[in-house]
N, C-alpha and C positions, 0 to 999 in steps of 0.2 A: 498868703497861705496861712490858715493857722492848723495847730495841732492839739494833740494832748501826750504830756509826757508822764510815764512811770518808771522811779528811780526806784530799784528794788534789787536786792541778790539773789534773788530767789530767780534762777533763770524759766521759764514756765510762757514764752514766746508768742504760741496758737492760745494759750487760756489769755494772755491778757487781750493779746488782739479780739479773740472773740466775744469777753467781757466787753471791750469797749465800744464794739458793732450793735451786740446784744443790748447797752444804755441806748449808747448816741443812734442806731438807726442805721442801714446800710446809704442811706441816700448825705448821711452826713459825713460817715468816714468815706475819705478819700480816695482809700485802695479796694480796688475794685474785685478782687476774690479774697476768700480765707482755704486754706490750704497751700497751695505751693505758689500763692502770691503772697502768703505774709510777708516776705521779705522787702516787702515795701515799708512795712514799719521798719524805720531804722535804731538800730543798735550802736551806742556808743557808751564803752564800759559797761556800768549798772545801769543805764536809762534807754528805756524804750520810747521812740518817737512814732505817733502816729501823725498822720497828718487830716486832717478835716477840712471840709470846706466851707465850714461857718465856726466862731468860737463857742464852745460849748455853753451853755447857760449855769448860773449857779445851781440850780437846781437838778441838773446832768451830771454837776460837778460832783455836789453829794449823794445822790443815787450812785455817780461811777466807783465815789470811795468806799460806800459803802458794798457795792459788787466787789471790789477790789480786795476789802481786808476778809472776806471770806476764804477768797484763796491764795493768800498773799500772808496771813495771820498779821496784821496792821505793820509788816516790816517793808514798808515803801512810801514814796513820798509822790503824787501829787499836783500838777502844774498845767497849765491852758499856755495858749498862745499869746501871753502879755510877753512875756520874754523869751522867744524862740533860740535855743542852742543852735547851730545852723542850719537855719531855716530855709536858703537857698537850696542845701542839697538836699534835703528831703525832697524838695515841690520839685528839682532836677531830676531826680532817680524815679520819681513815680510816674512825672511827665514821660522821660524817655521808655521807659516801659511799656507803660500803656501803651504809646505811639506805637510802638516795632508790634507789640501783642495782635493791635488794631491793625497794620498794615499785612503782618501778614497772614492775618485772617481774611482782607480783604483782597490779598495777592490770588488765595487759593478760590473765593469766594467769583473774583472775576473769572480766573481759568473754565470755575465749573459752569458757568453761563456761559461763557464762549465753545465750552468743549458739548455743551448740551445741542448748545443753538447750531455749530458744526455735522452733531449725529443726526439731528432731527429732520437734515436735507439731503443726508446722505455719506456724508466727510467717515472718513475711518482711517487708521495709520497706514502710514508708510513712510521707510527709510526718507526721501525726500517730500518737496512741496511740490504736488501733480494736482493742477485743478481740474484739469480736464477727468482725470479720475477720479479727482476726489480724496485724493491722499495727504495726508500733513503729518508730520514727525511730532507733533504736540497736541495729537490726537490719543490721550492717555491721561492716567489720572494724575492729578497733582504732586502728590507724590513720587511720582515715578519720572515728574520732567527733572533733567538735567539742572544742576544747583545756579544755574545763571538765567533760566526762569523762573525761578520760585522766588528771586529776592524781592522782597515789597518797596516799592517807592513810599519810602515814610514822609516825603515832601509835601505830597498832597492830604494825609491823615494828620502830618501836624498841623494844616492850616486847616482843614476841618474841625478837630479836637478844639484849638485854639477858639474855634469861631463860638464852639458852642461851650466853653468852657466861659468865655468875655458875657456871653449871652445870660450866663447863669444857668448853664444845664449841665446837670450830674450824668458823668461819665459809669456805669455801673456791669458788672461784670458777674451772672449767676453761676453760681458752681456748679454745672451740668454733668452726670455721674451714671 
């Protein structure tokens, strides 16, 4: 896993992250929204870690400092993934993330195929499972099922993720609004 780190007092969280998206490229940073995924950049003290999926190039490196001391006024420091401050938990906390994010978007994603494919022949709610009528208790929106349907099996998304992570395909997440 590599990253880029900025050591800075200047706390300014969403500008650095989006500064370093806005050089490097959504397909290079790691975290896959800006907005209430920044928190995948990790903080520890003054240094913000992102995490990337290739090391930045020199030429990334000074285009990013120079994005950087515009809104930073050159009071920061700097650094690629030659020497990773702990680098296990960043690529931990983003992995587990992503994962739960992906599962349970595909948790609700299958419900609604099953709950379409159900309407489409007839099925509609009812208190129990009547096939002869046509009645099922998890004939309703997503939403609305009892919290011991809704949990995603993150089992099978992290061996998917993983598959295509091994493979070299970028995981990416659009801010949809």
């Amino acid at each position: 896993m590599h990253f880029v780190s900025i050591k800075t007092s200047k706390a300014k969280p969403k500008l650095i992250y989006q500064t370093v998206v806005d050089v490097l490229g959504t397909g290079i940073v790691s975290c896959y929204n800006v907005g209430e995924k920044v928190a995948k950049m990790k903080k520890n003290g003054d240094t913000f870690t992102i995490p990337c999926v290739r090391p930045a190039t020199e030429t990334e490196m000074k285009v990013l400092f120079q994005s950087l001391s515009s809104i930073l006024d050159d009071n920061f420091e700097l650094t690629t993934s030659n020497s990773p401050p702990k680098q296990e938990e960043v690529s931990a906390s983003l992995e587990e993330d992503l994962i739960t994010d992906i599962a349970k978007t595909w948790a609700k994603y299958e419900h609604d195929l099953w709950l379409k494919g159900k309407q489409s022949v007839g099925w509609q709610y009812g208190s129990t499972v009547d096939a002869k009528n046509k009645r099922h208790p998890l004939i309703r929106q997503f939403s609305e099922l009892p919290e011991k349907y809704q949990k995603p099996n993150t089992g099978k998304v992290n061996a998917f993720v993983k598959m295509l992570t091994d493979n070299g395909y970028i995981i990416s997440k659009k801010n949809i609004e």
